[in-house]
C-alpha positions, -999 to +999 in steps of 0.1 A: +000+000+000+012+032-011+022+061+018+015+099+013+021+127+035-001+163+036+012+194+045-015+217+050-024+244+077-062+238+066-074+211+089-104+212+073-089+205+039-065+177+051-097+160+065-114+161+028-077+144+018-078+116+038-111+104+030-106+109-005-069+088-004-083+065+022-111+054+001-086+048-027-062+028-007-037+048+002-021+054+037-019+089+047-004+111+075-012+146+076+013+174+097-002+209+098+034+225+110+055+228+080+090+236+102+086+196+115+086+184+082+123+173+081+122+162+111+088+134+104+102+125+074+139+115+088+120+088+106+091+076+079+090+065+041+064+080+019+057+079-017+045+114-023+039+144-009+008+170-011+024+200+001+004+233+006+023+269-009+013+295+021+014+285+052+026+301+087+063+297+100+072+284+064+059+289+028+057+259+009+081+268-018+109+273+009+098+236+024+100+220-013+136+234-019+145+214+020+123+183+009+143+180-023+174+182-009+168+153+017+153+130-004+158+138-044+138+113-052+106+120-035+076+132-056+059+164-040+031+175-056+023+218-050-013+228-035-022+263-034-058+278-030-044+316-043-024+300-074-006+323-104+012+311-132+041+326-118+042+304-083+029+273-106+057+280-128+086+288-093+073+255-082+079+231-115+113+246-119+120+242-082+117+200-090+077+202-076+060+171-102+031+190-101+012+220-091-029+218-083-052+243-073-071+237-039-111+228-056-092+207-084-115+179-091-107+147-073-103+124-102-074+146-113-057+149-081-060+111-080-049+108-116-019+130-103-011+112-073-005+081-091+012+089-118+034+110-091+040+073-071+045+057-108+074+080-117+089+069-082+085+032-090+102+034-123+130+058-111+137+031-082+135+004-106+157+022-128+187+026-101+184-011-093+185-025-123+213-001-129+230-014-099+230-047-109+245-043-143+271-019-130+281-050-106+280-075-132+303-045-150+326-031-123+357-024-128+378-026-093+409-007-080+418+015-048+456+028-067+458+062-079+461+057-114+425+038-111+409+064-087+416+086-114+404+072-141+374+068-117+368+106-111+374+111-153+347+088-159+320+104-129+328+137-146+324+129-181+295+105-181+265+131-173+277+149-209+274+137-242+308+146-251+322+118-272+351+096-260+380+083-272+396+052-245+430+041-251+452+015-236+465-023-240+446-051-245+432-066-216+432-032-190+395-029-195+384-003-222+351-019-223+345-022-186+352+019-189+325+025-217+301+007-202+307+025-168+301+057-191+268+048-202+257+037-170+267+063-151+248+089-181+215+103-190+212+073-213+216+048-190+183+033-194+182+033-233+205+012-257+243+004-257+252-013-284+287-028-291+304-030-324+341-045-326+354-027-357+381-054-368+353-082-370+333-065-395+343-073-432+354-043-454+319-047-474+293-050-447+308-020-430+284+000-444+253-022-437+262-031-405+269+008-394+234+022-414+217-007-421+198-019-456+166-023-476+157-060-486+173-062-523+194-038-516+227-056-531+232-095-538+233-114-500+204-083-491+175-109-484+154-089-453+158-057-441+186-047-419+186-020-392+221-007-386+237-003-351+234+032-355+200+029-353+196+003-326+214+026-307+193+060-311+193+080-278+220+055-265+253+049-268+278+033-293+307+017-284+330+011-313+357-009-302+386-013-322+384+019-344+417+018-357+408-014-377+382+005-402+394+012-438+401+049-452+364+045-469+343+037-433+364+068-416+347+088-438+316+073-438+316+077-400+326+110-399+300+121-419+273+108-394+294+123-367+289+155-385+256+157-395+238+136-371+221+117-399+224+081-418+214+070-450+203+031-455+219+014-484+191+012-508+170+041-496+178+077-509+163+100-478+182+104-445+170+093-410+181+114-380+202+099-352+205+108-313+238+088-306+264+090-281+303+077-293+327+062-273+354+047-293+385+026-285+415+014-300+450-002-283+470+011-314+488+046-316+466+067-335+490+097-341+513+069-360+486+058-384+479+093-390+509+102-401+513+067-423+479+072-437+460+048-422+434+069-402+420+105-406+434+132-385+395+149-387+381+114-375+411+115-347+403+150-334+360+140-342+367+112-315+388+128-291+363+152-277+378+136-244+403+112-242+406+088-215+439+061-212+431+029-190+470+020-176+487-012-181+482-035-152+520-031-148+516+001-137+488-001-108+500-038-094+492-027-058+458-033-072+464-067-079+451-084-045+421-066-046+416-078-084+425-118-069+394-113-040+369-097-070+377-129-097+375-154-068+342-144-055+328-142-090+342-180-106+339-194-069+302-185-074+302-192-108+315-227-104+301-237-074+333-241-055+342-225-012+372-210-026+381-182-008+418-168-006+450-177-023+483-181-004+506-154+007+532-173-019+504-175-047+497-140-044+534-127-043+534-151-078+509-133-094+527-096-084+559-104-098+541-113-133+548-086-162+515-092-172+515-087-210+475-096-209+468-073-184+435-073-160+421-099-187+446-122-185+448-120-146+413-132-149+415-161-171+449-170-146+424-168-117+395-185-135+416-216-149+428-219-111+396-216-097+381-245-121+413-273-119+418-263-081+407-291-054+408-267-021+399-240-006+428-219-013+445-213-039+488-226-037+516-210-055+517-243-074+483-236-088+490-202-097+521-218-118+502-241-134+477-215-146+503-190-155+511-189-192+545-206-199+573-186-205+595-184-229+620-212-221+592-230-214+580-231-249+609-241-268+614-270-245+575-282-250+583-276-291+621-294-293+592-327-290+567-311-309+559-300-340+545-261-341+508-275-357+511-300-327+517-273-304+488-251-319+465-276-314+473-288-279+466-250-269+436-249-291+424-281-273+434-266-239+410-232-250+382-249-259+383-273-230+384-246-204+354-227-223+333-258-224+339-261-187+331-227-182+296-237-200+289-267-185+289-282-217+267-262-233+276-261-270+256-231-285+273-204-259+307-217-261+305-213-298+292-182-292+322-169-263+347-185-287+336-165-319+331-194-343+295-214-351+283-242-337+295-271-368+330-260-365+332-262-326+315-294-329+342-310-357+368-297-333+351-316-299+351-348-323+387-340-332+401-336-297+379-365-282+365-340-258+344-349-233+312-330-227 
């Protein structure tokens, strides 16, 4: 049952409240002193508030600016019985949801009330469903170099400005987009990923803007372009050093006008879209070889944002270990909960080429082939990536195909695992279809 709270100096219009919302179903409390408001509501929950405009000791647009700014989310709806335009107008731009006028008919103040108590509802669902996808996204870190990278993204996300992420492979580009659009005004509306370097030279085009049936030979259904799945959302473009000289253009044109053209169609279709863009490769270089615009480059850049190497921030590396073993001890059904003081002095003397990413897979892999609670050294080494030395003994007894395919094996293994078999996923995870991971099960004599 919903709670609402009137503020009102007229007892004899609070009265006509009550049994109005009363008959409706709604619990109500009325206070007739508007300087106790604060205090009442730092020890109750409401859903809304009816809140009168003149009343002794306090006016009413005085108490909305206080209500506001101890509970932001609270709807309070403005009641006056000597209403303008002018205090109707105060009280909206104030953060009031509404403003009524005392003798309003009652279906309309309960039309108002609810859709008041709606607007809660969604905004609370809203934050929790954001909280769990910004858990299922964190990215974790207490160092410096990540605290900062933590203030960039709090102050950048509530604009539109477009982003450009650098860094390695591995140090978690995605995880910052992601935390972008989460942390935005679009938070609620579409994010749509695109990894640049997967997309073949000739679908570019149809896979950025999308296509008419008949288009061109292969066009057999219409296609709606990323572009447009993301409208009033964000696009991540991941890898945008990878696109040829002919899709920089392309995109820069949509960048500058705002608008897309289908292939097949002639007229142009507006686009509300934010860009966040990301790349491990040296931009400047390409630029000066040739290989990407310089407009595009400075298009993109609107802010630019470098995630460090893991190498540079490895006091973060404990906190990483606790994150990755909570998540694969859950996510494997295993009461692992700590790795040794040797295992994790192992882990912070790696160089980490991989960075975050391949700390994770390290951690995973131990996680699934460990048979205790804690984690040794000896696991850790196992899990590790051979070295160098380590190689060219395995390959002085094997052939190099022999030695692709024992990793390949291993990868597949370890995904299958990770999917408890399930065929469809890992085909998906490991970026091939479902026939060719199922000739290479057959080939390995994997068990399933």
């Amino acid at each position: 049952m919903y709670r609402i709270l009137a503020v009102d100096d007229d007892e004899r219009f609070l009265e006509i409240l009550v049994d109005l919302l009363k008959y409706k179903n709604y619990e109500i409390d009325t206070l007739s002193n508007p300087t106790i408001v604060i205090e009442h509501l730092a020890n109750h929950e409401y859903d809304c508030i009816l809140l009168d405009v003149k009343m002794p000791g306090m006016d009413g647009i005085s108490l909305l600016d206080n209500i506001i700014a101890f509970n932001p989310g609270l709807p309070v709806i403005m009641i006056s019985g000597q209403s303008t335009l002018s205090i109707a107008v105060n009280a909206i731009k104030k953060g009031a949801y509404d403003f009524l006028e005392k003798g309003a008919d009652s279906d309309r103040l309960l039309i108002t009330v609810q859709n008041a108590i709606d607007k809660k509802s969604w905004i609370s669902e809203r934050k929790l469903l954001i909280s769990e996808i910004m858990d299922q996204y964190e990215m974790v870190g207490e160092s410096a170099a990540m605290r900062n990278i933590f203030n960039q993204i709090s102050m950048v996300a509530p604009t539109d400005a477009k982003v450009l992420i650098l860094g390695e492979t591995g140090t978690g580009k995605e995880l910052a987009a992601r935390a972008i659009h989460l942390n935005s005004k679009r938070a609620t509306k579409p994010y749509i990923k695109v990894n640049c370097a997967a997309i073949p030279d000739t679908l570019i085009e149809s896979t950025f803007f999308g296509h008419r049936k008949g288009s061109f030979s292969g066009a057999y259904n219409d296609q709606v372009g990323k572009f447009e799945m993301a409208n009033e959302g964000t696009l991540f473009l991941d890898e945008i050093a990878e696109l040829n000289m002919q899709a920089q253009a392309k995109l820069l044109r949509v960048l500058q006008d705002g608008e897309i053209e289908k292939i097949g169609e002639t007229k142009s279709y507006k686009v509300d879209v934010r860009i966040i863009a990301a790349t491990n490769k040296q931009l400047p270089q390409l630029i000066e070889k040739g290989q990407f615009r310089e407009d595009l480059y400075h298009r993109l850049r609107v802010i630019e944002m470098l995630i460090p190497p893991l190498n540079k921030h490895v006091e973060d590396i404990p906190i990483l270990c606790r994150h990755f073993l909570g998540k694969f001890s859950d996510r494997y059904n295993k009461p692992i909960t700590q790795l040794t003081e040797q295992a994790l002095n192992l882990l912070m003397l790696q160089r980490w080429p991989g960075n975050i990413r391949m700390l994770e897979n390290v951690i995973e892999k131990a996680v699934i082939f460990s048979r205790n609670n804690v984690i040794s050294a000896q696991e850790i080494n196992s899990a590790l990536t051979k070295d160098a030395d380590s190689i060219m003994s395995d390959l002085s007894n094997l052939s190099l195909k022999d030695y692709i395919d024992q990793k390949e094996k291993e990868f597949i293994e370890i995904f299958l695992l990770k999917n408890e078999g399930k065929k469809q996923e890992t085909a998906d995870l490991l970026g091939i279809d479902r026939a060719t991971l199922w000739k290479k099960i057959q080939k390995y004599h994997l068990d399933i």
